[in-house]
C-alpha positions as CSV (number, residue, x, y, z in Angstrom):
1,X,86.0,87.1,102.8
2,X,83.5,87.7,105.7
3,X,80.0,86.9,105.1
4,X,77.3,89.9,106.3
5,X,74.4,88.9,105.0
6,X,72.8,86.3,102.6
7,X,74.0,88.3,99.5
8,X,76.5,90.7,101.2
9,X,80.5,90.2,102.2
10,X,83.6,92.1,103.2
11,X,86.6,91.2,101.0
12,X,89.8,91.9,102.6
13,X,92.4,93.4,100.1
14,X,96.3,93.8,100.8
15,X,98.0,96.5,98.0
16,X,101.3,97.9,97.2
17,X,101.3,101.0,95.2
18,X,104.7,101.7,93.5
19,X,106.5,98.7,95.1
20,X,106.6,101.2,98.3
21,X,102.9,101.9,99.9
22,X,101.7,99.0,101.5
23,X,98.2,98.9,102.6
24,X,95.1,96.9,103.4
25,X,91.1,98.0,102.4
26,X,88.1,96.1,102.6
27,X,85.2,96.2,99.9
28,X,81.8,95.5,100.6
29,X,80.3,93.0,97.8
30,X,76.7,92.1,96.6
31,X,77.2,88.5,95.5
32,X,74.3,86.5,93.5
33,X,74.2,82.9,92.5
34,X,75.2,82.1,89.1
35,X,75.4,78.5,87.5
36,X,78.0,76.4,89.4
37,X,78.9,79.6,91.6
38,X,78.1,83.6,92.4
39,X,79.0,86.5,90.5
40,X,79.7,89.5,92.3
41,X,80.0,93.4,92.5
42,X,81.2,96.2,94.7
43,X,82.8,99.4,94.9
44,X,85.3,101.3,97.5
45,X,87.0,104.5,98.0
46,X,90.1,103.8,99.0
47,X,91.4,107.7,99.0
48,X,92.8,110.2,96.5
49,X,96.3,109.1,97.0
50,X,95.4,105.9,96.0
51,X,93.4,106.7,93.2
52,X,89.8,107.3,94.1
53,X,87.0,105.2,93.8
54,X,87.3,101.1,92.6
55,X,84.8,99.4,91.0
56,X,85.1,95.5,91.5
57,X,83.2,92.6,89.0
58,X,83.6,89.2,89.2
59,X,82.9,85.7,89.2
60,X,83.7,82.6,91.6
61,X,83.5,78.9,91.7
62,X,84.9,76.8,94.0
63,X,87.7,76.4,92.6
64,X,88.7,79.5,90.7
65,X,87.9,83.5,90.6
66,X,88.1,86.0,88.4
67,X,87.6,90.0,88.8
68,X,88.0,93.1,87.1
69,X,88.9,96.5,89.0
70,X,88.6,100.0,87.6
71,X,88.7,103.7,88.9
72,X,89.5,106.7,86.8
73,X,93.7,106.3,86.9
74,X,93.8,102.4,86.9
75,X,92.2,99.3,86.0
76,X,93.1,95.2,85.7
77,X,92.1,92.1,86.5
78,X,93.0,89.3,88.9
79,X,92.4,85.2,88.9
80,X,93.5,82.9,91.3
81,X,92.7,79.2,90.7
82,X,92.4,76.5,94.0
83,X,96.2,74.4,93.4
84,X,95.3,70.9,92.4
């Protein structure tokens, strides 16, 4: 994460499509304060061959994040929790 502004970053993404592409791409996200942490949301296009146009959603705390990603051929979700 790279911070641009006061309410804007760059999140730095490494993929692998089919256990063979291997690629990185960078999404620009709005982030607003929300209780103990921010909630966030931003969108890419990371090409046809990969599969369009991403929508990212989230929320993070210090010590754990969640997001949901969508385009039109695939969607999920990731968390990641700080190791105790």
């Amino acid at each position: 994460m790279a911070r641009e502004s006061e309410s804007q970053y760059q999140a730095r993404f490494r993929a692998t499509f089919g256990g063979v592409f291997h690629f990185g791409y960078t999404v620009p996200l709005e982030m607003q304060p929300h209780d103990i942490g921010w909630e966030f949301n931003g969108e890419a296009n990371l090409g046809k061959l990969a599969g369009g146009v991403y929508y990212y959603e989230g929320r993070a705390t210090p010590t754990n994040l969640f997001s949901t990603y969508r385009s039109s051929k695939d969607h999920g979700r990731f968390e990641m929790k700080r190791p105790r």
